[in-house]
KELO-777113 format. One record per residue (C-alpha): residue in one letter; x, y, z. Coordinates in steps of 0.02 Angstrom, whole numbers, padded with zeros to 5 digits, always signed. Example, Ala and Ser with C-alpha at 12.3 -4.5 7.8 and 13.67 -1.06 7.14 Angstrom:
2
a+00615-00225+00390;s+00684-00053+00357;
! end
This chain:
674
x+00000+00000+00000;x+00113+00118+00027;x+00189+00079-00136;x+00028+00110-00215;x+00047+00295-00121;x+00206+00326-00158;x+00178+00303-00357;x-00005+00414-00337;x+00073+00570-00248;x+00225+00599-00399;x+00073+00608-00526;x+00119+00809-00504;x+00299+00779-00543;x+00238+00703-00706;x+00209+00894-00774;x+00376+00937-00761;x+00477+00988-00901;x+00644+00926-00864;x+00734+00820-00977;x+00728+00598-00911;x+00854+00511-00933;x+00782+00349-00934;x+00801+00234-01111;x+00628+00202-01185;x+00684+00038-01240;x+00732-00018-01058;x+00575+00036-01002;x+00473-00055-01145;x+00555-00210-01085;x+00496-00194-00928;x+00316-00150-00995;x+00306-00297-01095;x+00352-00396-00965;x+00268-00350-00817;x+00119-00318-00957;x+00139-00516-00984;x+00146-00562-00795;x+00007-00467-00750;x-00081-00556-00902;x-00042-00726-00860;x-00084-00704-00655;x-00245-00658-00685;x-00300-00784-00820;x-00239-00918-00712;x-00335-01055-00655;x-00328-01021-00474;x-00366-00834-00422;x-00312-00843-00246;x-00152-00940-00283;x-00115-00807-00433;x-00153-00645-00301;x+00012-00649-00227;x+00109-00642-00415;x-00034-00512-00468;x+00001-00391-00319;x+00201-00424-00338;x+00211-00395-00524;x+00112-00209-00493;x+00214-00152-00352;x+00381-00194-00439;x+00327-00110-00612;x+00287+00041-00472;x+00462+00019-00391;x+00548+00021-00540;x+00470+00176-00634;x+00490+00264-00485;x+00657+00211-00479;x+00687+00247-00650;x+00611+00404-00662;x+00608+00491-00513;x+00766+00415-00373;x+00856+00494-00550;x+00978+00591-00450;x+01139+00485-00354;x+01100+00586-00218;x+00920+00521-00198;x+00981+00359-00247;x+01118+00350-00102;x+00988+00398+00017;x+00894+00240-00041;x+01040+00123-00025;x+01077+00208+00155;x+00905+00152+00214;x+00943-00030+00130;x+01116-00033+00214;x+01047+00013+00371;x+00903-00108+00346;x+01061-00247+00314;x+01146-00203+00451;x+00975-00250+00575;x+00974-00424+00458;x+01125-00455+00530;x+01104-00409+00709;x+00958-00517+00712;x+01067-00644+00648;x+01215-00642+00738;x+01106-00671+00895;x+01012-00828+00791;x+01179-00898+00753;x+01258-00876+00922;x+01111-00958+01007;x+01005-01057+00873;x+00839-01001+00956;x+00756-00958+00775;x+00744-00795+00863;x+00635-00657+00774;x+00603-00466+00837;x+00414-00497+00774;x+00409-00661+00877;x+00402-00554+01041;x+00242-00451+00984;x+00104-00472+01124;x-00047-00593+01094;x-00141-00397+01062;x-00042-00362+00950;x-00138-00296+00793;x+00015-00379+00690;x+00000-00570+00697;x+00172-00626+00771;x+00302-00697+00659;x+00425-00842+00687;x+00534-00916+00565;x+00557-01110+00510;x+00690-01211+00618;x+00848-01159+00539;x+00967-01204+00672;x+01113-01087+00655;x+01081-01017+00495;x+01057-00855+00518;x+00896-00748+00412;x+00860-00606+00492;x+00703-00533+00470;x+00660-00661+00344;x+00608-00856+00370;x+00721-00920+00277;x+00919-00881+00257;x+00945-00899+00087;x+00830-00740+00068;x+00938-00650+00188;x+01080-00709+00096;x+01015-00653-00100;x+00985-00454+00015;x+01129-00448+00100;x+01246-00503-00084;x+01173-00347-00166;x+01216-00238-00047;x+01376-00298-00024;x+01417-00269-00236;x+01337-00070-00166;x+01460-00067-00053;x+01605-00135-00125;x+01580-00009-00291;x+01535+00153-00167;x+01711+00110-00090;x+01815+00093-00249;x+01721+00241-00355;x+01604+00337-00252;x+01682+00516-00197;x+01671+00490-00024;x+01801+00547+00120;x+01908+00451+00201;x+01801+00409+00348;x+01657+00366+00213;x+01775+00219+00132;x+01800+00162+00307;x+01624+00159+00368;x+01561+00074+00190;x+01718-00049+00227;x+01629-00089+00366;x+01467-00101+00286;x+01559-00220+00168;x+01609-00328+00315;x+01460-00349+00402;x+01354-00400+00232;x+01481-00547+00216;x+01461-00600+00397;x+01295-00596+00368;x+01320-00707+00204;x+01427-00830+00296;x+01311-00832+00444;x+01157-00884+00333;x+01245-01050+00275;x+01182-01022+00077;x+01294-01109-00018;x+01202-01024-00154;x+01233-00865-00081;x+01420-00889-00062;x+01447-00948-00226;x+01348-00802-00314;x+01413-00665-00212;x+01612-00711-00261;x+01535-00715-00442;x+01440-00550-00400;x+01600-00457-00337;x+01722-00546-00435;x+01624-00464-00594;x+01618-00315-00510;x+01815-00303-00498;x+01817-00333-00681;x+01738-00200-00717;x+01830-00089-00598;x+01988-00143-00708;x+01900-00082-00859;x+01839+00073-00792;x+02052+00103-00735;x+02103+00062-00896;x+02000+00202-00990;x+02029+00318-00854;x+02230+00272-00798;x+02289+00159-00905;x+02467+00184-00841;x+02398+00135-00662;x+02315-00022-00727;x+02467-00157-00697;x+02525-00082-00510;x+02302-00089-00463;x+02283-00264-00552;x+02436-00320-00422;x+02364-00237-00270;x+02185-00298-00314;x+02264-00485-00326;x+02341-00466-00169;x+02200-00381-00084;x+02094-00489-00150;x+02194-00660-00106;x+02178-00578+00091;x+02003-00536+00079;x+01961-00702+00001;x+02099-00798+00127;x+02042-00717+00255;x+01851-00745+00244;x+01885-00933+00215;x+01995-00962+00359;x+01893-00860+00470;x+01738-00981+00397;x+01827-01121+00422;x+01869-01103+00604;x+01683-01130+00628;x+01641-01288+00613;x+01454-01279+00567;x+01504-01142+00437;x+01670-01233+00379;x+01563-01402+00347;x+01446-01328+00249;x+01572-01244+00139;x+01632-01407+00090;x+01459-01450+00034;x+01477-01333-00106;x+01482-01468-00255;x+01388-01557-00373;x+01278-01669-00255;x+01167-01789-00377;x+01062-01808-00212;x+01005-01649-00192;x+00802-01627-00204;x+00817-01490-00291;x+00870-01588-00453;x+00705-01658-00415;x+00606-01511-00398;x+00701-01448-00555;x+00642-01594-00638;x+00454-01571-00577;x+00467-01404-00646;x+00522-01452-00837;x+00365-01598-00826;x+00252-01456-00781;x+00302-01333-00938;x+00294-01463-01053;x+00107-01474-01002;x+00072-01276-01104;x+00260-01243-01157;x+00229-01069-01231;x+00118-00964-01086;x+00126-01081-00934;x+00025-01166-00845;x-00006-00993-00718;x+00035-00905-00569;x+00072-01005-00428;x+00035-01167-00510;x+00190-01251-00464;x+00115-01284-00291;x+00014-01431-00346;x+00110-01482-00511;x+00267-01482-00391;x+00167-01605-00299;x+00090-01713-00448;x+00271-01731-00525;x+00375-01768-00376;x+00494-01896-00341;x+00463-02016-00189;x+00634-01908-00130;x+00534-01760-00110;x+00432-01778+00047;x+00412-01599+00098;x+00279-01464+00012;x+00381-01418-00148;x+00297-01228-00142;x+00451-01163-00244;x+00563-01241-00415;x+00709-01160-00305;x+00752-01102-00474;x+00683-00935-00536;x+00719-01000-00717;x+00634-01152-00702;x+00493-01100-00595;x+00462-00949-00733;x+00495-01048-00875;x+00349-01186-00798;x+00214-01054-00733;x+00234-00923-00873;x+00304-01026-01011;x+00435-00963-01189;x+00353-00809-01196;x+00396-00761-01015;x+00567-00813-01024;x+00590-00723-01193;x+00539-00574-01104;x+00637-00581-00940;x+00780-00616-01071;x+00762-00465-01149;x+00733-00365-01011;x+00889-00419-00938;x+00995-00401-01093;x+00911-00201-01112;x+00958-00173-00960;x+01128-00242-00925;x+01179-00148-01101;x+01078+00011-01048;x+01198-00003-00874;x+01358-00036-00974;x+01344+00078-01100;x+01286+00214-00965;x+01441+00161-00868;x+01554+00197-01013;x+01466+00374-01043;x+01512+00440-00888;x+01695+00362-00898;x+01697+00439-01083;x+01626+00604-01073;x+01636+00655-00899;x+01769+00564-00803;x+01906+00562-00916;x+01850+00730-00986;x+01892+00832-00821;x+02011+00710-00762;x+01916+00660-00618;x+01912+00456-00557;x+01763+00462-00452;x+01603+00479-00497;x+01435+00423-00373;x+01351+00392-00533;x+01474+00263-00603;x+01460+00173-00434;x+01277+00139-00425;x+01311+00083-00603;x+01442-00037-00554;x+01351-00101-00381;x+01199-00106-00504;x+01273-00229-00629;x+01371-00317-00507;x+01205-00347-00424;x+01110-00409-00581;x+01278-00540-00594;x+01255-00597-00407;x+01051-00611-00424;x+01087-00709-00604;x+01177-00830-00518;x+01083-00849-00362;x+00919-00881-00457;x+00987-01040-00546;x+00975-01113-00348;x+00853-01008-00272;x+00687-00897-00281;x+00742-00712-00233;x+00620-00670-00377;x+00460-00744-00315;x+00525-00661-00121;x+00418-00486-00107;x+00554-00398-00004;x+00680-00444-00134;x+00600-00442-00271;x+00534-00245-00240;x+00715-00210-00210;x+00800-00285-00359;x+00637-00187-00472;x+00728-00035-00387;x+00916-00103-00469;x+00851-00136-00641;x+00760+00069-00623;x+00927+00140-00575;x+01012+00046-00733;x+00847+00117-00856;x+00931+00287-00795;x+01111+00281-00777;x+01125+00468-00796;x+01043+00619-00772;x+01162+00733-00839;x+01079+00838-00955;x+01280+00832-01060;x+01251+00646-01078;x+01066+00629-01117;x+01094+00566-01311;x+00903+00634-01367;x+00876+00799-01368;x+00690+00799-01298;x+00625+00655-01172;x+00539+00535-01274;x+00352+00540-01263;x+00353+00356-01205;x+00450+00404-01054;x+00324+00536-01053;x+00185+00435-01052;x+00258+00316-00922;x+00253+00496-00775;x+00066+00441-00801;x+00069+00271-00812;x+00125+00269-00648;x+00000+00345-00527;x-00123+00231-00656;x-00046+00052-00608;x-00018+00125-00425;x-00220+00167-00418;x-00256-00007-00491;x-00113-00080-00353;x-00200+00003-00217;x-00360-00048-00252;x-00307-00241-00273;x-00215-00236-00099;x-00348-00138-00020;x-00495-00269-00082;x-00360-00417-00024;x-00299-00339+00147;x-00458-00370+00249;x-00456-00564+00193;x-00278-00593+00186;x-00271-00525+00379;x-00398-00618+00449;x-00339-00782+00364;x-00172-00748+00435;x-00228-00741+00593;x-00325-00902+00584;x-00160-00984+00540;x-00076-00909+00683;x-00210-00972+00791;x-00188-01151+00733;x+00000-01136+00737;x-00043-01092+00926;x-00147-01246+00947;x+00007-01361+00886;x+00109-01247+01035;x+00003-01280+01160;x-00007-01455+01121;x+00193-01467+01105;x+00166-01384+01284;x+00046-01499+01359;x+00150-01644+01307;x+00309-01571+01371;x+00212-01550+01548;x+00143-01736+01528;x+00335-01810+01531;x+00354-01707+01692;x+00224-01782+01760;x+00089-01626+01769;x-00051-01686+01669;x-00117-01786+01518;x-00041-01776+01342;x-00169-01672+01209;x-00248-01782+01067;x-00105-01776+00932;x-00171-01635+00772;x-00268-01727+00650;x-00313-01876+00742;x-00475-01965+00666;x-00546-01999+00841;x-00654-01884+00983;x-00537-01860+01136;x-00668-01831+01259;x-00638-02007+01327;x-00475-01915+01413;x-00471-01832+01573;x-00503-01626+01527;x-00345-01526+01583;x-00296-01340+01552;x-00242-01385+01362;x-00418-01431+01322;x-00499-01306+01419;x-00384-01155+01342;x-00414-01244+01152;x-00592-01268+01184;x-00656-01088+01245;x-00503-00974+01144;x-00398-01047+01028;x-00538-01149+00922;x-00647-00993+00931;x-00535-00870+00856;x-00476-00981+00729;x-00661-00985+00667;x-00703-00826+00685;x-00554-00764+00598;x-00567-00899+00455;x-00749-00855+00443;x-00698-00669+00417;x-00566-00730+00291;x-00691-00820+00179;x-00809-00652+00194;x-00669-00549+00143;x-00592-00657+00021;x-00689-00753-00056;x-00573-00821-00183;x-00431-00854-00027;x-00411-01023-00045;x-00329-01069+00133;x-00477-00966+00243;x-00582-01122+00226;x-00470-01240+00243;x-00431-01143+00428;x-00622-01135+00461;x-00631-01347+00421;x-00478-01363+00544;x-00576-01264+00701;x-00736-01364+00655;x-00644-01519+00660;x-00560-01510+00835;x-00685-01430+00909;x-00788-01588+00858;x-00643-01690+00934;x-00643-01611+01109;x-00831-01605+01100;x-00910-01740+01235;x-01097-01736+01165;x-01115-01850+01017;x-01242-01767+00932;x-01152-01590+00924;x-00994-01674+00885;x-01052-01746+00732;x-01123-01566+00694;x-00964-01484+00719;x-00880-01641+00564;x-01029-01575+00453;x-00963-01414+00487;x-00795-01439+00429;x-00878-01565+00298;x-00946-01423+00200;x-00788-01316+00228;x-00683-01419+00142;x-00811-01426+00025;x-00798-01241-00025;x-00620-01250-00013;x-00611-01393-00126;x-00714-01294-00259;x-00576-01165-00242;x-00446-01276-00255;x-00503-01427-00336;x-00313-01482-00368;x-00274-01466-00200;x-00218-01647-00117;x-00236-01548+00063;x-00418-01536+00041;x-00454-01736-00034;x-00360-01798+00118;x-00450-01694+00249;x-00612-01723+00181;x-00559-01900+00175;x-00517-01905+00365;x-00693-01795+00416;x-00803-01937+00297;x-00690-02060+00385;x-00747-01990+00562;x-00941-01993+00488;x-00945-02155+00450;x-00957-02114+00238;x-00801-02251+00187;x-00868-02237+00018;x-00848-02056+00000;x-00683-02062+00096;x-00597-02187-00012;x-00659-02072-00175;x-00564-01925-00086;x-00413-02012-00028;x-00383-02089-00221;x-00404-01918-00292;x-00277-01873-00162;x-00155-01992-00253;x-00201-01929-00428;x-00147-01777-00389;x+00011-01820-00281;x+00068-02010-00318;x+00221-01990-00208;x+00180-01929-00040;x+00178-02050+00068;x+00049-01983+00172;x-00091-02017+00060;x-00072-02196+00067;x-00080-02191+00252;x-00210-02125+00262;x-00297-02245+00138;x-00235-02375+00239;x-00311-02288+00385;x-00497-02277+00287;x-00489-02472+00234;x-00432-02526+00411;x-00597-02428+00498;x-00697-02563+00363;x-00589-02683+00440;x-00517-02724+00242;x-00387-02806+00345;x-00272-02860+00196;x-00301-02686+00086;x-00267-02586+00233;x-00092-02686+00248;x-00044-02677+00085;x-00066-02461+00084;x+00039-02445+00260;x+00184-02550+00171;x+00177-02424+00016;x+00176-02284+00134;x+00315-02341+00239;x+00401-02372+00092;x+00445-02180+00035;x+00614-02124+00113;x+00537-02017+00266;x+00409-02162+00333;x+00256-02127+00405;x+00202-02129+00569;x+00019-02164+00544;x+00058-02302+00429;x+00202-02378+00550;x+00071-02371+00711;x-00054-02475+00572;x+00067-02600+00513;x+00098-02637+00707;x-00110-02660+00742;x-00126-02773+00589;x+00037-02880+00661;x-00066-02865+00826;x-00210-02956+00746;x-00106-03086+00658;x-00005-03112+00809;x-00173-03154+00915;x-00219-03271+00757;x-00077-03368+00749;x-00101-03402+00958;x-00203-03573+00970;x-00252-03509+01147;x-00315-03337+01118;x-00428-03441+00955;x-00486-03583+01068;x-00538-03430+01204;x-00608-03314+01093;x-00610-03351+00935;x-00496-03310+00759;x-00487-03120+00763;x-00472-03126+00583;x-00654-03175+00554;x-00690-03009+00597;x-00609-02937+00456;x-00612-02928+00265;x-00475-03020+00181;x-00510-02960-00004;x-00323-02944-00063;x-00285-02769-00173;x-00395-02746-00304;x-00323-02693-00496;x-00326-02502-00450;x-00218-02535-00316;x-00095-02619-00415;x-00108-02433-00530;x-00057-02340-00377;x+00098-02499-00351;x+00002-02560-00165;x+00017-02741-00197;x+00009-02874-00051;x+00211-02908-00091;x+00322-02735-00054;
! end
């Protein structure tokens, strides 16, 4: 939103007469291009999971005109890159004290349960350090960039002595931050990142002092051998750090070979547009490899992951925006060594340095992306829009401005801008209210999964009963109530609905609001001691999922939990016709096969039910549902095979169905022999 502002309030700076320096064909590449994302996103075939790429693509085309046509000056632009440096530095500090005590610590973590703003943890990384962000190969794709900033301010900015020294320092406290995040991707693209950038610097001395060129290619070999020494042996004195340096090499094990994989099946589905925006979450999971157990939400390739959601046409264009661009930069760069530098004699220019850091950056981000997803991060992604404005406009000096009037195009695009920022503000503003309240549904069943981490914890010391595991197909009202269920029951299961409730209301295209709502409906019918109102609190979440499903029809989350609530109602039929569709649309997750073993073995299909727990337990991270079966059908065979148990009681197996797999299980490979 305040994007969206920012680009509305300049509309009066569109009037002015000044000549732009921005290149109209730089800035028609990005046109066509964010033109053809913001196509693409909204003719996909899922509107809530194409939102996020919709809202991204307009605030980055807002970034980068603004960038491009009004942070013109290097003044204006160094003030930006001070607020990003200072931003950095923060990163860092917040992951220094990650790494030092691997706490996943998180300055939005410590927001009070008031707290308008939903508090924010990140995923268990350990030591690896992120910052502000979840992850710390985000933090490490930031921090690169402003490292190249840094590293070009300090070699051709005109700064004073004490301004070398304190960007010196900025320089070392973006590669602490790099080496603290434990990105292997992020090491390797930020020595390609700064290793270009030094090339350049050698070209820009050999226009400017040629005679200087041999004695600064020796000193930047030698400086360079102690930066780079120095940074390794410092690395390698850590352990952690030094250990995953030495991972940096081919590994044919990686998952991300097959996620790449995934990624190339999925384009070949529409090869020249894409399948859409945000489709890889559920052709990620239809094409996976048994090796990929977790939720494969990203390519971890920007190329890939572009090249499968937007197809040839959207690579052609990132192509040639990035080609316009990086020739724009150099050819800017070369101007000012040309026709200013050399012309008074001067070797520093501000304007050259952005340049330089600018390019540098696109080299470091290039590389990054073959191994990561900096362009499908927001924060990142808003910030590199700003890189690719500043190389649209590499000069503003009216002496170096080639045309003699700004083009009308440029023109044009002073009132494009307030336009596309109206059109941003509205989207986000529509979004927001759903979006919010969604959130906080999710944060209210994260909380659930704390307090029953909690509860548990309290139950090995002895204070109390454990909580009813998440997701359990049984009531727990059979257990002695204690303060878990109590707190669950009367806040926790409560919010979540009302929020999720207000989610759907708000946003009713937001595909995870009634998946939330299903969730509250379902435990509360768990905890719920009267029969009747427990079965109305499963129809509940029956029709939930329902809604969601007609969202999201290609979403294996929803077959599997409407599997488990027809499960808990008794409808096997309907279950089993959910929990196959599950395994249409993901074949290797292990997780769907448990839980089909889970649906046969409550018909008592004794020999079915068998034969799905051995294909679950079969994928490389097991199952735990399916291991827990497999141990209550040896159970049964066990009291079978006992002549005194039979001669008591009977032969258990009597009780159950002994049909062996049926041909559609030997589709899905569940065969009695695994």
């Amino acid at each position: 939103m305040f994007i969206a502002v920012a680009g509305i309030v300049v509309l009066p700076l569109a009037f002015r007469k000044t000549k732009l320096g921005a290149k109209q064909w730089a800035v028609l590449s990005a046109v066509l291009l964010a033109g053809y994302i913001f196509w693409r996103a909204v003719h996909s075939p899922i509107p809530g999971l194409s939102l996020t790429d919709t809202l991204m693509i307009l605030a980055a085309f807002c970034v980068y005109l603004l960038a491009a046509l009004y942070i013109e000056t290097p003044k204006a632009r160094l003030w930006l890159l001070s607020g990003c440096f200072l931003f950095g530095f923060l990163h860092v500090v917040a992951g220094i004290l990650q790494f030092r005590y691997e706490n996943d610590f998180m300055f939005l973590s410590h927001l009070p349960d008031t707290s308008p703003i939903p508090q924010i943890f990140r995923n268990a990384s350990g030591w690896r350090a992120s910052g502000f962000y979840v992850c710390p190969n985000h933090m490490a794709g930031y921090l690169e960039s402003l490292a190249a900033f840094a590293v070009a301010y300090c070699c051709w900015g005109r700064f004073s002595a004490i301004g070398r020294v304190i960007l010196g320092y900025v320089v070392v406290f973006c590669l602490v931050g790099i080496a603290l995040t434990g990105s292997r991707g992020g090491y390797l693209s930020t020595g390609f990142g700064l290793t270009v950038l030094v090339f350049m610097s050698l070209w820009f001395l050999k226009k400017l002092r040629s005679s200087r060129l041999g004695v600064t290619m020796i000193g930047a070999v030698i400086l360079g051998g102690l930066v780079i020494g120095g940074a390794a042996f410092g690395m390698t004195r850590n352990a952690t750090i030094g250990n995953r340096m030495n991972d940096i090499s081919y590994d044919a094990g990686s998952i991300r070979f097959d996620m790449w994989q995934a990624a190339v099946q999925q384009w070949k589905v529409s090869p020249v547009i894409g399948t859409g925006a945000g489709t890889y979450l559920y052709y990620g999971r239809q094409f996976r490899t048994p090796n990929v157990q977790r939720d494969p939400i990203h390519a971890h390739c920007d190329y890939l992951e572009l090249l499968a959601e937007y197809g040839i046409v959207g690579c052609v264009l990132m192509g040639l925006f990035i080609v316009t661009h990086v020739y724009v930069g150099a050819t800017g760069a070369m101007s000012i060594l040309r026709n200013r530098l050399r012309a008074s004699g001067r070797s520093f220019s501000n304007e050259l340095a952005v340049i330089a850091g600018a390019l540098a950056t696109v080299a470091a981000l290039l590389a990054h992306s073959v191994v990561d997803f900096n362009f499908h991060l927001p924060a990142n992604t808003l910030f590199f829009a700003a890189v690719f404005g500043f190389l649209a406009c590499p000069t503003t000096d009216p002496q170096l401005i080639t045309v003699e009037k700004t083009p009308l195009f440029i023109r044009a695009m002073c009132f494009l801008l307030p336009v596309v920022a109206g059109f941003l503000a509205f989207k986000a503003g529509t979004a927001f209210k759903g979006e919010y309240h969604t959130e906080w549904a999710r944060v209210h069943l994260r909380n659930k999964l704390f307090v029953d981490s909690l509860a548990s914890f309290q139950q090995s010391l002895g204070w109390g009963l454990a909580p009813v595991a998440a997701g359990v197909i049984a009531p727990a009202h059979g257990a002695e109530s204690d303060w878990s269920y109590s707190y669950q029951r009367e806040h926790l299961f409560q919010q979540m609905q009302a929020e999720a409730e207000k989610g759907m209301k708000f946003g009713p295209q937001n595909v995870d609001a009634p998946y939330y709502l299903a969730e509250s409906q379902h435990f509360m019918g768990v905890y719920e001691p009267n029969p009747a109102r427990r079965v109305a609190y499963h129809e509940g979440a029956l029709r939930a999922l329902q809604r969601g499903q007609a969202l999201f029809p290609q979403d294996s989350r929803y077959s599997l939990k409407l599997a488990r609530t027809f499960t808990t109602l008794g409808r096997f039929a309907e279950a089993e016709e959910q929990v196959a569709k599950s395994i249409e649309a993901d074949p290797n997750a292990g997780n769907g096969y448990a839980i089909y073993g889970y649906v046969l073995w409550q018909q008592r299909k004794l020999l079915r039910a068998e034969a799905y727990y051995r294909r679950a337990v079969n994928f490389p991270t097991g199952n735990d549902l399916a291991a827990i079966g497999l141990k209550d059908v040896a159970r049964i065979r066990a009291l079978a095979g006992n002549p005194d148990h039979v001669e008591r009681f009977g032969d258990p197996l009597e009780d159950y169905d002994m049909e062996p797999p049926t041909p559609e299980d030997m589709a899905r490979g569940v065969g009695v022999e695994q």
